[in-house]
C-alpha positions, -999 to +999 in steps of 0.1 A: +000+000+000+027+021+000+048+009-028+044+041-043+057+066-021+087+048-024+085+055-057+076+089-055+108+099-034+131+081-061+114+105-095+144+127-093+167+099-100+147+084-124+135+117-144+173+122-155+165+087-176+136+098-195+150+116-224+188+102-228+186+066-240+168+049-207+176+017-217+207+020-224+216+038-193+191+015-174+214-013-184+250-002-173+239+023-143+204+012-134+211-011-103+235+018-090+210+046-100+181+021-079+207+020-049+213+056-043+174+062-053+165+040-021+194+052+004+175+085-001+142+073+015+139+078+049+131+044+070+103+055+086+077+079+081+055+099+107+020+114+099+014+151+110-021+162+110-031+184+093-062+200+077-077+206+041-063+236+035-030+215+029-047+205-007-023+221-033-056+211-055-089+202-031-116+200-070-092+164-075-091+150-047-129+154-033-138+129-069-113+108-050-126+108-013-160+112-022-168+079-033-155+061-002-171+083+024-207+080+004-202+041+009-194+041+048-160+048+048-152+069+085-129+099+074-096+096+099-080+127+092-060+144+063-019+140+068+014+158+058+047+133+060+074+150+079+101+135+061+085+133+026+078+170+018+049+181-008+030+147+003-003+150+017-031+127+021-064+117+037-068+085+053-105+067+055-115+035+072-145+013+069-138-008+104-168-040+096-146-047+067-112-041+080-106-021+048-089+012+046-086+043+021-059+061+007-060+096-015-030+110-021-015+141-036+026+144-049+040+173-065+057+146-089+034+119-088-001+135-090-035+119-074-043+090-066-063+069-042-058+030-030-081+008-010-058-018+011-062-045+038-040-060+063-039-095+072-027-111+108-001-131+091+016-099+081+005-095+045-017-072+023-034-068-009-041-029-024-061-019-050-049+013-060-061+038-091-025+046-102-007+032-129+020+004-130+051+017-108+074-006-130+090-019-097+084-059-090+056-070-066+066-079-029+058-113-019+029-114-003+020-079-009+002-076-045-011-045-055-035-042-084-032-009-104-068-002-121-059+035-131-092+031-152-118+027-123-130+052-102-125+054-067-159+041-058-157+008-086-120+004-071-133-006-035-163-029-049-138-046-069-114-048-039-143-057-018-152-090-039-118-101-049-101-096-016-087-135-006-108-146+021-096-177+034-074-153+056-077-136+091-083-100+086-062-074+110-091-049+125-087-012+115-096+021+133-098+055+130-073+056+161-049+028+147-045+040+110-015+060+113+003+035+131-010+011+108+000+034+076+035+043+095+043+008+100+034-008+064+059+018+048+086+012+070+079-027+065+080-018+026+109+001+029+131-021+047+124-050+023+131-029-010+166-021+010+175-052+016+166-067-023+174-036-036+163-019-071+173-039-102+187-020-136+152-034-151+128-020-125+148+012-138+145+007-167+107+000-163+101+028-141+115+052-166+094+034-198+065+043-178+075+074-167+082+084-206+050+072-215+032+094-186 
C-alpha cells in the first residue's frame, strides 16, 4: 500500500533517464542509479495532522474521497509526512470490513487513491487507481493498479476479490497512522535489503516516458 511513495521519493533519480537513452543507461547504471534512489528514502515515516487547507488542489481530490465516504468509509484525518515534503493525504476507514482508504496528492506523482487491507499473518493486498510503478511485486503484498476505475468501482472490486480464506487485521480510525506508518517502514526495509534492479529502472523510466 505504500509501494508508491517509495517511488515517488526516487522520481528525481529516475527523471534524468527519461530523455537520454533509458535503456541503455538503465542497463549499465540502473542497479546503482536504484541503490542511491532508495538510500534517499527515509526508514520511517510519521503522519502530521493536518487539515484541508494542505490541498495544493482540493476539485481532485474530493472525486477521489468522495466515493469512499458515500459508501461508509469513517474519514480519519488528512496528513502531511514530515520526512516526505509536498506529500499529503487523507486516510478513511471502513472498520466492519477491515478495509482502509488512501487519496493522495505528490507534487511529482499526481492523485491517486488506494483501498488496502492487512492481514494477521503480516500481509496485504491494495487496489490502487494509479498506474503500474514498473518496480516488482513484494511477496505477499500484490497491488493491483486499475488507473481506469473510479475510486468508488475500485473498492467494490477490492471488496469481492479480496482473498478470504485469511484472518483479517481490525482497522480504526485511532490505529491508522500507526498502521500506515508501520506498512511503509515494512516496505521500505524490504526494498533495502533486495534492492532496485537496472530493469525496475529501466521499467520505471518506460513508464514514466509514456506518462
Amino acid at each position: 500500500m505504500t509501494r508508491i511513495l517509495i517511488l515517488a521519493g526516487a522520481l528525481l533519480a529516475v527523471t534524468l533517464l527519461r530523455n537520454v537513452l533509458p535503456f541503455l543507461i538503465a542497463r549499465i547504471f540502473g542497479r546503482a542509479i536504484g541503490s542511491h534512489a532508495l538510500a534517499q528514502q527515509p526508514d520511517e515515516i510519521h503522519l502530521e495532522k493536518s487539515g484541508p487547507n494542505a490541498w495544493k488542489d482540493p476539485n481532485a481530490v474530493r472525486p477521489l474521497a468522495s466515493p469512499l465516504l458515500e459508501r461508509g468509509f469513517r474519514d480519519a484525518g488528512i496528513y502531511q509526512v514530515k520526512e516526505l515534503p509536498g506529500l499529503t493525504l487523507q486516510l478513511v476507514v471502513k472498520s466492519d470490513e477491515s478495509m482502509l482508504g488512501a487519496i493522495y496528492e505528490h507534487p511529482k506523482a499526481g492523485h491517486w487513491a488506494e483501498v488496502a487491507c492487512r492481514y494477521q499473518d503480516g500481509g496485504s493486498v491494495t487496489y490502487s487507481s494509479s498506474r503500474p510503478t514498473g518496480l516488482a511485486q513484494r511477496p505477499n503484498h500484490p497491488v493491483i493498479n486499475l488507473p481506469e476505475l473510479d475510486t468508488g468501482a475500485l473498492y467494490e472490486k477490492a471488496r469481492a476479490e479480496r482473498p478470504k480464506d485469511r484472518a483479517l487485521d481490525s482497522v480504526s480510525a485511532f490505529t491508522v497512522v500507526r498502521m500506515f506508518e508501520r506498512a511503509y517502514a515494512e516496505s521500505l526495509a524490504y526494498r533495502k535489503q533486495t534492492g532496485i534492479s537496472a530493469r525496475e529502472v529501466g521499467e520505471v523510466a518506460t513508464m514514466r516516458k509514456a506518462a
